[in-house]
Backbone bond lengths (Angstrom), bond angles and torsions (degrees), N, CA, C in turn:
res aa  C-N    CA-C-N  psi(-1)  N-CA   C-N-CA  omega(-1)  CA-C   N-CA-C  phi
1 X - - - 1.460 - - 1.533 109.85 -
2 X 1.522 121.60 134.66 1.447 124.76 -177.28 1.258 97.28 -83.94
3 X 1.421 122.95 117.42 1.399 132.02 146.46 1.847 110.63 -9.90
4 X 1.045 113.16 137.97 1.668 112.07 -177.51 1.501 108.77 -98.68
5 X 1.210 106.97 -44.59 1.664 111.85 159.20 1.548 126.07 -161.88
6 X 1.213 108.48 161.35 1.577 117.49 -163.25 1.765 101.04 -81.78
7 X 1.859 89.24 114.79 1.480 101.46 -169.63 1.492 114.81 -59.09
8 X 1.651 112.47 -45.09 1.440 134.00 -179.89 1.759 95.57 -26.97
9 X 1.625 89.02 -83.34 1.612 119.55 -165.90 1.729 102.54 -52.07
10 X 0.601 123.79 -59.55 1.897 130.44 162.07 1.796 105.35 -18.84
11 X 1.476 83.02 -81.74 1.814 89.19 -176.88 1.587 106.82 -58.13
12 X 0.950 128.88 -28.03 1.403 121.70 -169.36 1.674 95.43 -77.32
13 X 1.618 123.90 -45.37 0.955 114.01 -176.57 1.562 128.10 -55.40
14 X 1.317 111.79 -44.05 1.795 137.79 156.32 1.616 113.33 -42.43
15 X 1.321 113.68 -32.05 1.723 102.39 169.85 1.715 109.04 -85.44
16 X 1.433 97.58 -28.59 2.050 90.87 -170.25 1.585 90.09 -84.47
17 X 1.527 144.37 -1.62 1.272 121.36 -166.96 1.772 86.92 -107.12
18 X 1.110 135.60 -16.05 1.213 129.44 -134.01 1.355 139.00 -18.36
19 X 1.820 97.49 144.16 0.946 118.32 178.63 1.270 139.72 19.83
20 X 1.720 116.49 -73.48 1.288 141.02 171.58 1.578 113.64 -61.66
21 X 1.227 116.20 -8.05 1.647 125.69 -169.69 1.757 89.55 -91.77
22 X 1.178 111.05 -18.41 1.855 107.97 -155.32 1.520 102.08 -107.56
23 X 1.234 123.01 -34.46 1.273 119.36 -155.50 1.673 99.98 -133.54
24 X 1.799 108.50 149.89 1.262 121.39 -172.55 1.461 99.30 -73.62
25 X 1.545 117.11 -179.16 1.480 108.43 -162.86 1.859 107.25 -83.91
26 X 1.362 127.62 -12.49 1.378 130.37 170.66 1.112 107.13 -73.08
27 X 1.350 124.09 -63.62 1.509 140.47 163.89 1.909 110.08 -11.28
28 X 1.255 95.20 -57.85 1.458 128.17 176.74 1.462 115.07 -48.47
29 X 1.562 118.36 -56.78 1.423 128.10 170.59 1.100 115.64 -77.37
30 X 1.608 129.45 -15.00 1.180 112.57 150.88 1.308 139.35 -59.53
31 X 1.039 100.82 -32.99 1.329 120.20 167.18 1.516 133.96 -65.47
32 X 1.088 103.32 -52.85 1.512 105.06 161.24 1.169 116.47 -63.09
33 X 1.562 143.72 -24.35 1.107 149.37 -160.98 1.834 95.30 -90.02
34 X 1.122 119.45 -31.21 1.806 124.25 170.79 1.199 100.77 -70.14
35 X 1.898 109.40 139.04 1.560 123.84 150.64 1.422 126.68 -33.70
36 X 1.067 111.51 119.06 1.971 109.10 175.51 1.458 90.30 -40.62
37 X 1.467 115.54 -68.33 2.013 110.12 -159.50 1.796 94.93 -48.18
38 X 1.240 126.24 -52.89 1.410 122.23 -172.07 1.310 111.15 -45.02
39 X 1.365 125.55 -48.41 1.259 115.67 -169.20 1.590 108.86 -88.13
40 X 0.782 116.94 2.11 1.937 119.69 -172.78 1.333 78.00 -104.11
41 X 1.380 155.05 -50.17 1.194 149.77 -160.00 1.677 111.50 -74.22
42 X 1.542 101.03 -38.28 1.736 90.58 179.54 2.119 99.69 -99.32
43 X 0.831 118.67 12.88 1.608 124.81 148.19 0.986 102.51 -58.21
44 X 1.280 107.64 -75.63 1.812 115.84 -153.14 1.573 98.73 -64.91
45 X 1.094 132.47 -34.74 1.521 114.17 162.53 1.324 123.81 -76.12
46 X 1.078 128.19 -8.36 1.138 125.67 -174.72 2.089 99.37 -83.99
47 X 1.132 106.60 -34.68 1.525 114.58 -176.63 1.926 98.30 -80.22
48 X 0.872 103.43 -14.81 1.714 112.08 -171.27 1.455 123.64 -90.60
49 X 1.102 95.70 -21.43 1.876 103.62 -176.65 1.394 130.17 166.96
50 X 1.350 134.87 172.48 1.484 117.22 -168.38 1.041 109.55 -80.31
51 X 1.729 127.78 126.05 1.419 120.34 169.31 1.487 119.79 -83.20
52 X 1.331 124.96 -172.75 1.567 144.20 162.44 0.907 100.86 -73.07
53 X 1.568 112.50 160.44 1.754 135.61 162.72 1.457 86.46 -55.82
54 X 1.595 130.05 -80.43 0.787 156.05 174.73 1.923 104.72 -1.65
55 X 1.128 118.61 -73.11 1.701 129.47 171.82 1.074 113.78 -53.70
56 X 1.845 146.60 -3.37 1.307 143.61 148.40 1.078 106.34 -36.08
57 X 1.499 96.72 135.08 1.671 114.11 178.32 1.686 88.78 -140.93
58 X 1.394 116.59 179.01 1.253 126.53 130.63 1.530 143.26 -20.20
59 X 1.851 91.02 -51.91 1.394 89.50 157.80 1.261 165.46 -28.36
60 X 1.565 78.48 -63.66 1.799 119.02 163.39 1.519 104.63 -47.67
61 X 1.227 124.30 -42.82 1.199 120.67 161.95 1.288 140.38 -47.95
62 X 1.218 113.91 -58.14 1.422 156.72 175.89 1.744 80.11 -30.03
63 X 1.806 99.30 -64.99 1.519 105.42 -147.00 1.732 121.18 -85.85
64 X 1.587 91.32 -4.56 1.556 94.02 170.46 1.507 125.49 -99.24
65 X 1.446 95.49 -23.43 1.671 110.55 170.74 1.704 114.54 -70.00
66 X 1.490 100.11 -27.47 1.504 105.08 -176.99 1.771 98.92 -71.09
67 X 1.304 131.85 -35.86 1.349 131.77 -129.32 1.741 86.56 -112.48
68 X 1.353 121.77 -28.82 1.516 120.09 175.07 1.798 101.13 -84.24
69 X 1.192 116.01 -24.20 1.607 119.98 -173.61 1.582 106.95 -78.78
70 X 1.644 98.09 -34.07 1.734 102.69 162.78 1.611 118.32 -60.10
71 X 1.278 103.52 -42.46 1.713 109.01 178.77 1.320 113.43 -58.93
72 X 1.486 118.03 -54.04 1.513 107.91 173.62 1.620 118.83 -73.12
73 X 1.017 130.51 -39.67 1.259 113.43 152.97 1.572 137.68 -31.57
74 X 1.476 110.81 -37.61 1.564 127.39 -158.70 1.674 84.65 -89.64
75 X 1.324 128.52 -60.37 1.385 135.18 165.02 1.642 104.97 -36.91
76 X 1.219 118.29 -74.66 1.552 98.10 179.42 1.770 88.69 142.48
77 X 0.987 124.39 5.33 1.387 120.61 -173.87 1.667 130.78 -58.90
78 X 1.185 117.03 125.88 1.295 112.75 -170.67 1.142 113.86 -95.27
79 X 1.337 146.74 -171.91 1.470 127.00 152.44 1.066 136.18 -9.62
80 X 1.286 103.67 -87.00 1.952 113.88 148.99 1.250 124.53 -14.79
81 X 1.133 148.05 136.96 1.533 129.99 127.91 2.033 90.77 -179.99
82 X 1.511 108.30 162.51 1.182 123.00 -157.89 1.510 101.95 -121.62
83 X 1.269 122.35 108.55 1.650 122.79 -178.57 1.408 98.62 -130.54
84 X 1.650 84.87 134.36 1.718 102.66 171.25 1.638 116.91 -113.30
85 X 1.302 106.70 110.98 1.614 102.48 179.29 1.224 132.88 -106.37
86 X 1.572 113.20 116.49 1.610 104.54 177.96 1.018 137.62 -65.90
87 X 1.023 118.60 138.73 1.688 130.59 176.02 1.679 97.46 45.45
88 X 1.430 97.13 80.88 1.600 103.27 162.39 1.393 118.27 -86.84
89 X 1.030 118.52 -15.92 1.809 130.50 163.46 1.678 85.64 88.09
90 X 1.697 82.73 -134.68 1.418 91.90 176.20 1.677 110.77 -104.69
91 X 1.329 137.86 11.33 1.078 154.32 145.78 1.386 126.38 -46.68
92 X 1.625 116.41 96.62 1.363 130.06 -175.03 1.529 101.43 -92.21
93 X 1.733 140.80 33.17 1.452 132.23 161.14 1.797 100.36 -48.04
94 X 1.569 114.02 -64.69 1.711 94.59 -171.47 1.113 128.52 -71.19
95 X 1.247 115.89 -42.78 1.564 92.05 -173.87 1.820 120.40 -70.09
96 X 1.672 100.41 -15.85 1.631 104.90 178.30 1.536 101.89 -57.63
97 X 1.653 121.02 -43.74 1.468 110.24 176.33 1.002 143.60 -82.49
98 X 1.974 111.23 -6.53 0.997 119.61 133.68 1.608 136.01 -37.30
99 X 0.941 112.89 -67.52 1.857 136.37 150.64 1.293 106.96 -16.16
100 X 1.591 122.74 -53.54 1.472 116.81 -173.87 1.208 103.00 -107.22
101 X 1.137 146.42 34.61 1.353 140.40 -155.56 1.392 98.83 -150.14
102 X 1.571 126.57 -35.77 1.254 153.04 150.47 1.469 112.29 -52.21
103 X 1.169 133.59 -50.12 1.681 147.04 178.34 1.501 97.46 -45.95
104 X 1.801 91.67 -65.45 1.715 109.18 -166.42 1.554 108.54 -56.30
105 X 1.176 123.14 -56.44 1.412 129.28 150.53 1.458 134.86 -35.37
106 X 1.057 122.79 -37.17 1.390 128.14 -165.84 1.220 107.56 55.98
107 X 1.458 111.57 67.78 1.855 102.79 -178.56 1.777 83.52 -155.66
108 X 1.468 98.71 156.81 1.508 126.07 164.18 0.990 120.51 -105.49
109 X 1.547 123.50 94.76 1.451 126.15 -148.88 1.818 89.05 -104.03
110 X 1.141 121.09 152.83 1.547 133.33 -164.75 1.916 100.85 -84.28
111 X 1.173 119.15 131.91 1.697 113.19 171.81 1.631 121.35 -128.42
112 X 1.157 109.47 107.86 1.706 97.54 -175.98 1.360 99.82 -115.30
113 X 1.674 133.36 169.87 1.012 132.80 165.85 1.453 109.13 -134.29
114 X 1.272 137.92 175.89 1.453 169.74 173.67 1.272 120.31 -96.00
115 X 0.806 140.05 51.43 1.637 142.42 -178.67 1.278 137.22 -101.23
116 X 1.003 117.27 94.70 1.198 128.52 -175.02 1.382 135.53 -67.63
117 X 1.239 96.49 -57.67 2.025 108.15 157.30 0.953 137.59 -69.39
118 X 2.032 123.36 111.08 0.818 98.86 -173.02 1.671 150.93 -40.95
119 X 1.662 98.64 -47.28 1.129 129.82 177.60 1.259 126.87 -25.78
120 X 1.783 95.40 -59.82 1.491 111.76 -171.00 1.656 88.75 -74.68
121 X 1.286 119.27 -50.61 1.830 114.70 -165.24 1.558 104.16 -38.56
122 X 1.288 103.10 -52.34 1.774 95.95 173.52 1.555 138.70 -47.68
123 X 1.470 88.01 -33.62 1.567 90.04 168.84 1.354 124.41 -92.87
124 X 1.190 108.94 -12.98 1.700 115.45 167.60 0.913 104.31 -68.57
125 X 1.412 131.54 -41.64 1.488 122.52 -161.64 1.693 90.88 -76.75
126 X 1.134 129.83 -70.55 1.387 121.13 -175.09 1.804 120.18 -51.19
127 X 1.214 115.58 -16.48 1.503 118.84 157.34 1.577 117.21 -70.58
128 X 1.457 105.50 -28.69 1.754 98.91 172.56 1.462 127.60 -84.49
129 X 1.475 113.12 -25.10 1.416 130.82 -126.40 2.146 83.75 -79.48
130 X 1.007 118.81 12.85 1.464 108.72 169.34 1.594 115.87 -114.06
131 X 1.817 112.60 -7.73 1.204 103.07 -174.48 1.476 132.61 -91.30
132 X 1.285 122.43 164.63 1.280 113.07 -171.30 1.687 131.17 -66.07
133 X 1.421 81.74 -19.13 1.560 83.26 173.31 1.495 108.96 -94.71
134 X 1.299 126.56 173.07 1.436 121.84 172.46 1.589 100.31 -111.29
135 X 1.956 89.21 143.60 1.891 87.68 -163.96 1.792 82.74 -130.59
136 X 1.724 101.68 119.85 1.039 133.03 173.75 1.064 99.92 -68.30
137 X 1.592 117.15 145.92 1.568 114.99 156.05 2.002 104.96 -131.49
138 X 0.773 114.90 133.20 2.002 133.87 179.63 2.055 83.00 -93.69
139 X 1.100 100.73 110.61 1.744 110.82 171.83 1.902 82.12 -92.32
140 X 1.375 112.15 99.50 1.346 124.62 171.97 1.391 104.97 -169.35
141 X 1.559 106.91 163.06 1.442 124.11 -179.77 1.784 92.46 -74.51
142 X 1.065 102.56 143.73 1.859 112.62 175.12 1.475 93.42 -56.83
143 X 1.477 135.66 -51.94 1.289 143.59 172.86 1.173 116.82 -8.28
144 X 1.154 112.03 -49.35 1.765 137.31 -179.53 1.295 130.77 -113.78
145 X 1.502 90.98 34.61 1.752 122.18 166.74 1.656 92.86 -51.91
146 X 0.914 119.78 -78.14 1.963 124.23 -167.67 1.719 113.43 -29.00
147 X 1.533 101.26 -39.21 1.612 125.70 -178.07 1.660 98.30 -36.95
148 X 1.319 103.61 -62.40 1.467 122.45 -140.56 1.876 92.88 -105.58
149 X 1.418 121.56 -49.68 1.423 125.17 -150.18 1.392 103.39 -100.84
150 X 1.192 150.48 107.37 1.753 141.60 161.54 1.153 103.64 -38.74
151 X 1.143 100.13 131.05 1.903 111.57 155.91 1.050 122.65 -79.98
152 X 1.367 98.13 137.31 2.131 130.69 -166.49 1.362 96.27 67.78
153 X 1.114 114.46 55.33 1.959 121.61 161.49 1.338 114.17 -114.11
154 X 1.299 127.70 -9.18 1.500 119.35 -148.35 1.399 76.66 -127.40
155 X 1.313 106.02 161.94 1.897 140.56 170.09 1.244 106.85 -108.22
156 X 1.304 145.63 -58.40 0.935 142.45 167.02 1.951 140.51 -125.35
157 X 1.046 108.78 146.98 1.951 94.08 -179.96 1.253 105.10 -129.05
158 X 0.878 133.21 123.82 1.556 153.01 173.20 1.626 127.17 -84.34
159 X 1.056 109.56 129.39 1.744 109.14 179.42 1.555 81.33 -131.43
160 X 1.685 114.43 101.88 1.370 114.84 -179.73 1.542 81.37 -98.31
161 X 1.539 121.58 130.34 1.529 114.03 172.49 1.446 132.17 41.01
162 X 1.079 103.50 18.01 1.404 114.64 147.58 1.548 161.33 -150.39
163 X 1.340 95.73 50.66 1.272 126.99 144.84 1.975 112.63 -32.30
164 X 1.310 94.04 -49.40 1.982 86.94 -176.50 1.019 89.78 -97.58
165 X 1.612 167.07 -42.56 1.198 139.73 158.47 1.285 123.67 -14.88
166 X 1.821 124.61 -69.51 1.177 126.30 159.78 1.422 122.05 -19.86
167 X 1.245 106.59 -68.80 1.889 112.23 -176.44 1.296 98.31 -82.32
168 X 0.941 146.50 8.68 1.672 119.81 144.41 1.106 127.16 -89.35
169 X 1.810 102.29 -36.96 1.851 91.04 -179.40 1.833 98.90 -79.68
170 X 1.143 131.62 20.85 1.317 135.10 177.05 1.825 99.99 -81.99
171 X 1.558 109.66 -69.86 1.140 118.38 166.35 1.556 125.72 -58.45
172 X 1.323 119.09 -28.66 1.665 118.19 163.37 1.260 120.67 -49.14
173 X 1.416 105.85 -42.65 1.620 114.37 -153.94 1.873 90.36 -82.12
174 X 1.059 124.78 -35.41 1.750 134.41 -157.07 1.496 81.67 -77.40
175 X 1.436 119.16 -41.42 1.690 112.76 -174.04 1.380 121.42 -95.43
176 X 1.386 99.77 28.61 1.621 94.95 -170.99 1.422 150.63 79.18
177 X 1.783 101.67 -1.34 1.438 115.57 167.46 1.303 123.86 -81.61
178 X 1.349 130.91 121.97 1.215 119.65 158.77 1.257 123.51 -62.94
179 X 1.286 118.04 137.46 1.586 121.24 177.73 1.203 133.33 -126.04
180 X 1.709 110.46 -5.66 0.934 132.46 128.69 1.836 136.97 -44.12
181 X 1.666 110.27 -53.10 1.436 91.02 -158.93 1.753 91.20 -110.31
182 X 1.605 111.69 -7.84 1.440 118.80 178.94 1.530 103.24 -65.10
183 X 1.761 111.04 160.46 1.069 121.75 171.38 1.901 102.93 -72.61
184 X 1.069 118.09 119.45 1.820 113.88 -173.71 1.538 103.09 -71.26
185 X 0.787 130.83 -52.64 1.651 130.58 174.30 1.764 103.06 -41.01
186 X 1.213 122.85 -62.92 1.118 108.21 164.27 1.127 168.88 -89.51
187 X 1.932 82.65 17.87 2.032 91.44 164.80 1.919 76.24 -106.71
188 X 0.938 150.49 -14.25 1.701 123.08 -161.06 1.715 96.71 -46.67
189 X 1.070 141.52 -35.33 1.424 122.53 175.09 1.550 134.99 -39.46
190 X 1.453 76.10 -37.78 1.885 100.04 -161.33 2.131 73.65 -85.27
191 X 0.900 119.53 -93.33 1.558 128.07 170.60 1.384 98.34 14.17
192 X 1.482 129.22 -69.39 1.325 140.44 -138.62 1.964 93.62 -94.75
193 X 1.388 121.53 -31.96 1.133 111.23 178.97 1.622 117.10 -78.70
194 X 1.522 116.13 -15.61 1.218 133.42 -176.85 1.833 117.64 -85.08
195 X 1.287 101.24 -8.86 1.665 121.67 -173.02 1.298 87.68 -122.90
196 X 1.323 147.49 -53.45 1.887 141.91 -177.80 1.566 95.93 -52.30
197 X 1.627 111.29 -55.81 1.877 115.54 -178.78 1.454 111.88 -50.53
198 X 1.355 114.07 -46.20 1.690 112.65 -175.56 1.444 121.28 -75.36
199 X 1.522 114.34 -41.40 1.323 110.00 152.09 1.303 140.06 -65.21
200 X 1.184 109.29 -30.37 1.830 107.24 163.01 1.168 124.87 -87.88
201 X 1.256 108.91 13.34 2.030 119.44 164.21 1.472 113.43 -114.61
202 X 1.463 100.61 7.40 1.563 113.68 -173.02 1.411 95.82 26.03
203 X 1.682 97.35 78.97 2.225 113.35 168.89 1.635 82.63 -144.30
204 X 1.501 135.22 20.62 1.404 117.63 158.14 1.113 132.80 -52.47
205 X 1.430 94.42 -67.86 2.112 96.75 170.52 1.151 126.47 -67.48
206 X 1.375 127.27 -6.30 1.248 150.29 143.17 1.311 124.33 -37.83
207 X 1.447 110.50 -72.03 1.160 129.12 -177.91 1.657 102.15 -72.80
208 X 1.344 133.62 -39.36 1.526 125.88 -141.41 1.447 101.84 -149.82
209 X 1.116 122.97 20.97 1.550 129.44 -160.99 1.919 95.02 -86.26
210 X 1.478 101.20 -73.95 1.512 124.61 171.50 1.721 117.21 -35.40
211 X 0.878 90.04 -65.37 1.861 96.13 175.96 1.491 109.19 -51.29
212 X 1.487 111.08 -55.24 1.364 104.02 -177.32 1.039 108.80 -46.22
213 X 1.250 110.27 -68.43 1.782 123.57 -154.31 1.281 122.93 -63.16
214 X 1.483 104.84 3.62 1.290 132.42 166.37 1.237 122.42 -96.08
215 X 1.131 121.57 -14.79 1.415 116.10 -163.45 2.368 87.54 -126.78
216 X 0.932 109.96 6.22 1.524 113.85 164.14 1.257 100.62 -106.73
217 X 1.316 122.23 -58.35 1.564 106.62 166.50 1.240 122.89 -30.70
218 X 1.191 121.06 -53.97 1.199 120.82 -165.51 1.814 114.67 -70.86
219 X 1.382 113.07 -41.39 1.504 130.05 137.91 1.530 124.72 -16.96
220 X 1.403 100.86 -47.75 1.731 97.96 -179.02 1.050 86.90 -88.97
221 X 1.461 159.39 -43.71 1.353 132.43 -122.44 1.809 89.85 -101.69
222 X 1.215 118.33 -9.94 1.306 101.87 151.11 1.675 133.12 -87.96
223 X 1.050 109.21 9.31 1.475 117.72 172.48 1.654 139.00 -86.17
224 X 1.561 130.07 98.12 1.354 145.11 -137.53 1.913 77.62 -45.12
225 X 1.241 105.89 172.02 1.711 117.53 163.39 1.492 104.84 -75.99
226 X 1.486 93.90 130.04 1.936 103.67 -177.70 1.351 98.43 81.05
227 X 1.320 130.07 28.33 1.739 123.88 161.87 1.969 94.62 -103.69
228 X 1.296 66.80 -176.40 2.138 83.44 -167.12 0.936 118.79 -141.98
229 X 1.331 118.28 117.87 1.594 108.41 153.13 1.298 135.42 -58.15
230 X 0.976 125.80 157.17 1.752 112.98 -173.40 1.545 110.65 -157.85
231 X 1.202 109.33 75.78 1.523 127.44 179.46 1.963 118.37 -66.91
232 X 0.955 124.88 122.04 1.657 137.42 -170.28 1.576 112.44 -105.65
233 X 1.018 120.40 142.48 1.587 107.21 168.38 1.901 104.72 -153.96
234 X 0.722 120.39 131.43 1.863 130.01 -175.71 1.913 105.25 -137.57
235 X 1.458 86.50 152.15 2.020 93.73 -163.90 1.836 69.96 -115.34
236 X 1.759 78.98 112.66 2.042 104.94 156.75 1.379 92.16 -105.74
237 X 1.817 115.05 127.44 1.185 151.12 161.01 2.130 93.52 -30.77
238 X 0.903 96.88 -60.33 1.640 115.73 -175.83 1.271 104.28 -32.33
239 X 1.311 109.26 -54.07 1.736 112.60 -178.21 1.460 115.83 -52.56
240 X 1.883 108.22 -62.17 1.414 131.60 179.87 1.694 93.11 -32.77
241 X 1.231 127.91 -36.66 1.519 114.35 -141.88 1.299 93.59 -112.12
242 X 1.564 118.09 -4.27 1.446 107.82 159.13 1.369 130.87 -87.39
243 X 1.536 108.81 -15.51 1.685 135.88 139.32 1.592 92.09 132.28
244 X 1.444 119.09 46.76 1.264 104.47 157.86 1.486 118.91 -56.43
245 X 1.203 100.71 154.37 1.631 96.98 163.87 1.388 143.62 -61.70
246 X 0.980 131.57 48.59 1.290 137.42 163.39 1.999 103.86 63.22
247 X 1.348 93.60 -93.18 1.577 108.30 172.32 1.360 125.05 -58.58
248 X 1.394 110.63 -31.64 1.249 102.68 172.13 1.819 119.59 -84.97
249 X 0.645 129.24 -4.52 1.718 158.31 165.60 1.519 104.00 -74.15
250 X 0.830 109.46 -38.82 1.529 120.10 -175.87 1.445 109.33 -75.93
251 X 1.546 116.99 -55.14 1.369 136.51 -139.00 1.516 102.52 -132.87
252 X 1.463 116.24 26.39 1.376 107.26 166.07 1.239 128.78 -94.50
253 X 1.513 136.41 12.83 1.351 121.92 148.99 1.387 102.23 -76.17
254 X 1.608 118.46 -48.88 1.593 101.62 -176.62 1.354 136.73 -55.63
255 X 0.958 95.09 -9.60 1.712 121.77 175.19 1.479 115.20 -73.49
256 X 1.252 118.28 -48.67 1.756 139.77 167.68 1.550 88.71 -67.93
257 X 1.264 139.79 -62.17 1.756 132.90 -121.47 1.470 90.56 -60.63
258 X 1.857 114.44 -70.39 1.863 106.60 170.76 1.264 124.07 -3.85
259 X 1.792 110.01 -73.39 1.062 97.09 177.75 1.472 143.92 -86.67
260 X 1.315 111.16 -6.14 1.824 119.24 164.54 1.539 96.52 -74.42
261 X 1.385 146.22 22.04 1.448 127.90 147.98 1.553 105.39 -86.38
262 X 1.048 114.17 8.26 1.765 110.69 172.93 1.320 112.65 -100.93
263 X 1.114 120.18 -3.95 2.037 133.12 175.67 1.401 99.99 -52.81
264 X 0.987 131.96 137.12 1.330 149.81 172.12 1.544 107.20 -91.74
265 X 1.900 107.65 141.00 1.809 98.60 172.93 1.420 132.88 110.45
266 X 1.951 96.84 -21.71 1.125 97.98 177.08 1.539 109.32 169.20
267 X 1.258 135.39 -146.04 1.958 112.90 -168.71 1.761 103.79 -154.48
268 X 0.817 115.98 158.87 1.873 124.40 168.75 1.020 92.62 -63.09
269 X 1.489 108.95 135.03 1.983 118.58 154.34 1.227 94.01 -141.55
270 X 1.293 111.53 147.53 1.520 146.69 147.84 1.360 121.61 -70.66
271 X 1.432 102.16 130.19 1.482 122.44 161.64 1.783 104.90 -109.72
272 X 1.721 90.77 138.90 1.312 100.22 152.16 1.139 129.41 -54.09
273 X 1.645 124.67 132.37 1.380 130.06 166.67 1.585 107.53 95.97
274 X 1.239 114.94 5.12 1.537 146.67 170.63 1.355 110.41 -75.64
275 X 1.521 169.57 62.66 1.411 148.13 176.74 2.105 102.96 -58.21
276 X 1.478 88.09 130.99 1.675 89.39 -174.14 1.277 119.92 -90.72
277 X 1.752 113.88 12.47 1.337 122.20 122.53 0.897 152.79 -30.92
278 X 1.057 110.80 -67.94 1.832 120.25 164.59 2.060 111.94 -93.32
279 X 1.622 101.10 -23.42 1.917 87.63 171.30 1.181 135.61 -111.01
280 X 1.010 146.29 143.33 1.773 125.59 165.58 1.130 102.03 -125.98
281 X 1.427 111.74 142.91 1.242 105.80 170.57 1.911 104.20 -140.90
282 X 1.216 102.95 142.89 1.697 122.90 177.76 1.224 126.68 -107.46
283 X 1.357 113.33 127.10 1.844 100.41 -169.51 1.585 98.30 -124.03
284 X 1.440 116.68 158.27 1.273 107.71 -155.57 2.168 87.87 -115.65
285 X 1.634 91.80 157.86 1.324 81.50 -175.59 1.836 121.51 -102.20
């Protein structure tokens, strides 16, 4: 199993950002209220391997707010800035670090999302509905980012963890799932056997190559010159046990990277403190 991230460099990063920069003020007392060894202990697993729903702590927090707060930093972001994220599900990680990242700043940074399902849209919206920023959601296929978003308006676009979202509801829709009006939690089974089938017949890029690369294209071409994409990917235990594939769970940005060298506009760059395992990121010129 590839290490997910370097615990050392992590914790070191969490003392120079501190604490109070990352987390809302409850968030906060949770935290202090945990053992120093406890929380250095569920770090180091958290950088070590896929956990359970179940093993959420605070932490988990700690370490995703730190790692999107690295992105806008590494980008250059000031208060200000305008990010559009696909398929945030029902997962409020960006715009919550927007929210605290914005505080620290004194800036009102812009938040839209991509959402497609109903389901999840509902719970995003009730996962945001306390934060300071206001987090738009476009109930649209990312596809039809252009529909809704002007091009060269945005600073940044985000695929926080979902990269395999993309290629499943890619392959759902070709097989007949709705993924839109279905509950998503309860076809991801059917989802996950339809992405295990395409990759172990090597018919992925086959099957899902085109669509993607179409629908990121279309992603950058709303992005000001010198904005970025900034794609994320992490192995939740949760998946494994729905029988993802092992390797492909592992290895799905590298799996995409091939083909995002065909993006038009601009090139992959690296940030420090990034593993290009789990990130990619594209800046437009």
């Amino acid at each position: 199993m590839k290490r997910l991230d370097n615990y050392e460099e992590v914790r070191k990063q969490i003392s120079c950002a501190g604490i109070s920069a990352l987390l809302f003020p409850d968030e906060l007392r949770q935290h202090q209220e945990m053992l120093a060894e406890t929380r250095d202990r569920k770090l180091a697993a958290i950088c070590a391997a896929p956990l359970r729903d179940s093993e959420w702590s605070v932490v988990n927090t700690v370490y995703f707010r730190l790692k999107w707060t690295s992105v806008f930093e590494a980008f250059g972001a000031g208060g200000d800035f305008s990010l559009i994220e696909v398929g945030a599900g029902a997962t409020a990680t960006v715009p919550e670090t927007m929210a605290v990242y914005a505080a620290k700043n004194h800036g009102s940074p812009s938040y839209v999302t991509l959402n497609m399902n109903k389901y999840l849209t509902q719970a995003f919206l009730r996962n945001t509905a306390g934060l300071s920023i206001k987090a738009e959601v476009v109930e649209d296929d990312a596809m039809n980012v252009k529909n809704h978003i002007a091009p060269g308006s945005v600073d940044i676009v985000a695929f926080q963890h979902s990269v395999n979202d993309v290629l499943q509801a890619i392959l759902a829709e070709k097989n007949g799932l709705d993924t839109a009006r279905l509950d998503w939690m309860g076809i991801l089974p059917d989802m996950i056997r339809l992405i295990n089938r395409a990759y172990e017949s090597r018919a992925l890029e086959q099957e899902a190559k085109e669509p993607f690369l179409r629908l990121v294209q279309n992603c950058a071409d709303v992005l000001k010159p010198g904005g970025i994409l900034a794609m994320s990917h992490y192995m939740f235990q949760y998946d494994l046990d729905l029988g993802y594939n092992p390797e492909l769970w592992r290895d799905m940005i590298p799996a995409v990277r091939p083909w995002l060298d065909e993006l038009t506009g601009g090139r992959e760059i690296f940030y420090d403190g990034f593993d290009p395992q789990w990130w990619y990121f594209w800046k437009k010129r």
